[in-house]
C-alpha positions in Angstrom: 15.8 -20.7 -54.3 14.6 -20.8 -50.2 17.9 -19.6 -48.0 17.3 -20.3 -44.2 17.2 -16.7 -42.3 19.0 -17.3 -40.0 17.9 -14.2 -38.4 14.0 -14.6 -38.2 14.7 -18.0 -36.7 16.6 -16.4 -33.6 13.9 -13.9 -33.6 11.2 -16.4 -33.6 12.9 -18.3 -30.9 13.4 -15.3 -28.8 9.4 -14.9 -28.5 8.6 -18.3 -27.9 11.2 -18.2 -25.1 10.0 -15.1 -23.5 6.2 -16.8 -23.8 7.2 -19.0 -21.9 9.2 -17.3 -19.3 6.2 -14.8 -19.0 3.8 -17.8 -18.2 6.1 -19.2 -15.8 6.9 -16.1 -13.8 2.7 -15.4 -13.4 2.2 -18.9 -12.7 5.0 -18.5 -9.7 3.6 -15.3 -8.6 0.7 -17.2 -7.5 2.0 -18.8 -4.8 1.2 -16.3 -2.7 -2.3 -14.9 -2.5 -3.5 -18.1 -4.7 -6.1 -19.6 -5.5 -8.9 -16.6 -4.8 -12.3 -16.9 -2.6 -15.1 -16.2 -4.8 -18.7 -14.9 -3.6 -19.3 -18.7 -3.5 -16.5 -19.8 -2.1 -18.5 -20.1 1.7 -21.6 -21.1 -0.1 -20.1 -24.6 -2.0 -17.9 -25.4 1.1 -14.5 -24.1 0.1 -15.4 -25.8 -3.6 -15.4 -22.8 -5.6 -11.9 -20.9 -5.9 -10.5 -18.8 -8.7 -7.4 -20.1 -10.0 -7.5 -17.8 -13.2 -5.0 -18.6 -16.3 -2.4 -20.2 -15.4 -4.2 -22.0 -13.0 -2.5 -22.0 -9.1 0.7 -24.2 -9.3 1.8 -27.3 -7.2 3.4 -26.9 -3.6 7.0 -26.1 -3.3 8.7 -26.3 -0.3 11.3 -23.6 0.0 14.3 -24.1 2.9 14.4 -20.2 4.9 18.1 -18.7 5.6 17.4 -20.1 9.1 16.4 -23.3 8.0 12.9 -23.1 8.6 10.7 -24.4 5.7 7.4 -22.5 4.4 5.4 -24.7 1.7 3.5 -22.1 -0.7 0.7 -21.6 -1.9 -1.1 -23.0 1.2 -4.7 -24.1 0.9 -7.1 -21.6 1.4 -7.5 -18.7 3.4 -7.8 -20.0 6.8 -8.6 -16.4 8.6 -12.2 -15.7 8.0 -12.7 -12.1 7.8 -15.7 -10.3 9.9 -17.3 -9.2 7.2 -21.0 -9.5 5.3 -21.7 -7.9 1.8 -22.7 -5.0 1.2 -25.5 -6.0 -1.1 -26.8 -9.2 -2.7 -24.7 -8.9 -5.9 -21.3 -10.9 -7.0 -18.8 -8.3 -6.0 -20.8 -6.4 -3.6 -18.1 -4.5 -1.4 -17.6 -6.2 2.4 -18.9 -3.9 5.5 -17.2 -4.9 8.7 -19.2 -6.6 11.4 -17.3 -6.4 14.3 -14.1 -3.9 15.3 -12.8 -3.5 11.8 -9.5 -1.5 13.6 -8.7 -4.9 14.9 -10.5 -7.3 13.0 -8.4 -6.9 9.7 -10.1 -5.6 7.1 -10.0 -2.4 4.5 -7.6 -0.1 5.3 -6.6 -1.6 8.7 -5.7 -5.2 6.8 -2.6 -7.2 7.8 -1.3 -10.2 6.8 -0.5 -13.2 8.4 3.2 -13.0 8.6 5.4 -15.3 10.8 5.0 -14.0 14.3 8.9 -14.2 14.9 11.0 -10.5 15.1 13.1 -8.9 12.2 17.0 -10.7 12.8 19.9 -8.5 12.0 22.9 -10.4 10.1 24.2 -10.7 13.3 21.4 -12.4 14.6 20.3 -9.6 16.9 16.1 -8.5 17.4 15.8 -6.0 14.6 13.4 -3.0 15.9 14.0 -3.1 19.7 13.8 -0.2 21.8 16.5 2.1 22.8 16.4 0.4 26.9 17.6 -2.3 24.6 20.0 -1.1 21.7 22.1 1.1 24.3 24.3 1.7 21.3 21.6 4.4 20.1 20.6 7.9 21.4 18.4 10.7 20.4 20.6 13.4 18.3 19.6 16.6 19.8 20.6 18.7 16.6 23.3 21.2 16.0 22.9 24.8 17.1 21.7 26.7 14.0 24.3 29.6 13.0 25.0 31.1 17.3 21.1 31.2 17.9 21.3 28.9 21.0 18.1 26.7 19.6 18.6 22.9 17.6 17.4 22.0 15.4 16.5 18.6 16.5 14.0 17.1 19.4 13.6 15.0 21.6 10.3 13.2 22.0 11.2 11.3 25.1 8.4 12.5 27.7 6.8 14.0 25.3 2.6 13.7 25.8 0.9 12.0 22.9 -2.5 13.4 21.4 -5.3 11.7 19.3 -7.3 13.0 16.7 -9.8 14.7 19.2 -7.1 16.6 20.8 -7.4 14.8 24.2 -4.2 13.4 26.1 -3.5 9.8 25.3 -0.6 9.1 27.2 3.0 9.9 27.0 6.5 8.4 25.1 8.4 6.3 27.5 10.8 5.2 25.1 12.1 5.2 21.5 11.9 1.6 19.1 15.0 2.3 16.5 15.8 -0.5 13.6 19.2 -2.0 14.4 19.7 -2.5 10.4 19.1 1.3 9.9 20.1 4.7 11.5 16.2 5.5 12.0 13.1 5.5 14.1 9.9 3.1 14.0 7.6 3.8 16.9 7.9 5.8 20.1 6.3 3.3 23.0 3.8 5.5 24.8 2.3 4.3 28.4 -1.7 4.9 27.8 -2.9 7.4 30.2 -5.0 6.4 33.2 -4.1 3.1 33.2 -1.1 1.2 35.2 2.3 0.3 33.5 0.3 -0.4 29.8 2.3 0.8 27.1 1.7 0.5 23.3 3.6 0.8 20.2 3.0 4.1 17.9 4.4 4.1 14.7 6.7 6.9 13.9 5.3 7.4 10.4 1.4 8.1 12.1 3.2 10.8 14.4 3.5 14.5 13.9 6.2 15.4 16.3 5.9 19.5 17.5 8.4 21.3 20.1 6.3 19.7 23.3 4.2 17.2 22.2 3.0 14.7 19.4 -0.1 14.3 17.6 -1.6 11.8 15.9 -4.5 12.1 13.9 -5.7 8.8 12.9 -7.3 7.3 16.4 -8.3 9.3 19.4 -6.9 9.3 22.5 -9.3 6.5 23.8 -8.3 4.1 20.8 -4.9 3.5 22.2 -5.6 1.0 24.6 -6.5 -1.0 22.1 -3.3 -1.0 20.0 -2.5 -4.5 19.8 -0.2 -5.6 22.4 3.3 -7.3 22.2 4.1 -11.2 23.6 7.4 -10.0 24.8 7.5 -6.0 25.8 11.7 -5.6 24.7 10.7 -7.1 21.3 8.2 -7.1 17.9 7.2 -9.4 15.7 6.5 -9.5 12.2 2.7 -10.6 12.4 2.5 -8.0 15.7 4.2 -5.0 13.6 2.0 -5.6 10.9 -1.1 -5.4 13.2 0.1 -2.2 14.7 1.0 -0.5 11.7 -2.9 -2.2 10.1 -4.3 -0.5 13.5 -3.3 3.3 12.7 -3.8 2.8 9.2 -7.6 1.5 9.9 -7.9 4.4 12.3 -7.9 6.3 9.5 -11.6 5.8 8.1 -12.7 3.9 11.1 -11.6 5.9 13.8 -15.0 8.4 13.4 -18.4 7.2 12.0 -18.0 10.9 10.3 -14.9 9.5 8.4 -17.0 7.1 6.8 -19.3 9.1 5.2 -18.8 10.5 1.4 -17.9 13.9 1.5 -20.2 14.9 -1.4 
């Protein structure tokens, strides 16, 4: 006689549920990112995209905590990139036909984020600098054991150095994040050139007892670090583009960096 198990039906239903919720949660991720460009894409006029399996899903329209609205995915990739392959093959890698430091591309990508600064709960700019968040000073450290030195330092005046050792200009002030106890870029006035000042970020420098290196661009590249709207505040889309910038720096900086080292 056939008994109903009740077990392998709970089991079964179990899988066919996670399927499901498998499919739906790829399908979702897609909203950002989706559909691809394809080696044709430019070629057919924007009529050959890669939507993959599942395919890209419908528009939502999702209401932001400020009450903005964003409607994802969007259409296509409305930035063209300054870029030509490599060689005449589907695939071929992209080589950069312009500045690729500030064009966007490889290692010096950004993404279009909102350009609109970082909010704190309380509403506050996020990453400001410390002219701005008077609340916040430089720790000096805490003398180590009756030896009269700290163990901390102060950057403030400090000169700034690129990757070929020459002077790039010097830290004017300090950008802290409001939301956390910690620095994200020390604003450095360019040398030889009148009241321009630039954003390095904290995670590209190498802070020493008098003065701060920075390997990834020379001292020349800084005055083209991509400037700020507003000079007391940051934007998402503007952070991203600094911090795309130094990153870039670090294969574009040099034609030598570029080359395979075998």
């Amino acid at each position: 006689m056939n008994e109903i198990d009740l077990v392998e039906i709970l089991f079964t239903l179990f899988w066919i549920f996670f399927g499901i919720l498998v499919l739906y949660l790829h399908r979702e991720s897609k909203r950002e990112g989706y559909p691809l460009d394809s080696d044709r894409t430019d070629r057919s006029g924007g009529r050959v995209l890669v939507h993959g399996f599942p395919r890209t899903p419908p528009p939502k329209t999702f209401t932001l905590e400020n009450g903005d609205t964003i409607t994802v995915p969007r259409a296509v990739n409305e930035r063209k990139l300054a870029l030509k392959p490599a060689g005449r093959y589907p695939g071929a890698p992209g080589e950069p036909t312009g500045n690729p430091m500030l064009d966007g591309v490889g290692p010096a990508s950004w993404s279009d984020r909102d350009d609109v600064p970082d909010h704190t709960i309380h509403g506050e700019d996020r990453i400001v600098p410390m002219r701005v968040a008077t609340d916040f000073k430089v720790n000096p450290g805490i003398d180590l054991i009756g030896t009269g030195q700290r163990s901390g330092t102060d950057p403030m005046g400090f000169p700034v150095y690129g990757a070929d050792d020459e002077l790039a200009g010097k830290v004017v002030d300090i950008w802290v994040d409001r939301c956390e106890p910690m620095v994200v870029f020390f604003e450095v006035a360019v040398e030889g050139t009148e009241n321009h000042t630039v954003l390095l970020p904290f995670t590209f420098s190498r802070i020493k007892s008098d003065r701060i290196n920075v390997a990834s661009i020379n001292a020349d590249q800084f005055a083209q670090v991509p400037a700020l709207g507003n000079p007391d505040r940051v934007t998402r889309l503007e952070e991203d583009k600094i911090m795309g910038y130094f990153g870039g720096g670090t294969l574009y900086a040099n034609e030598t960096r570029q080359e395979p080292l075998l």
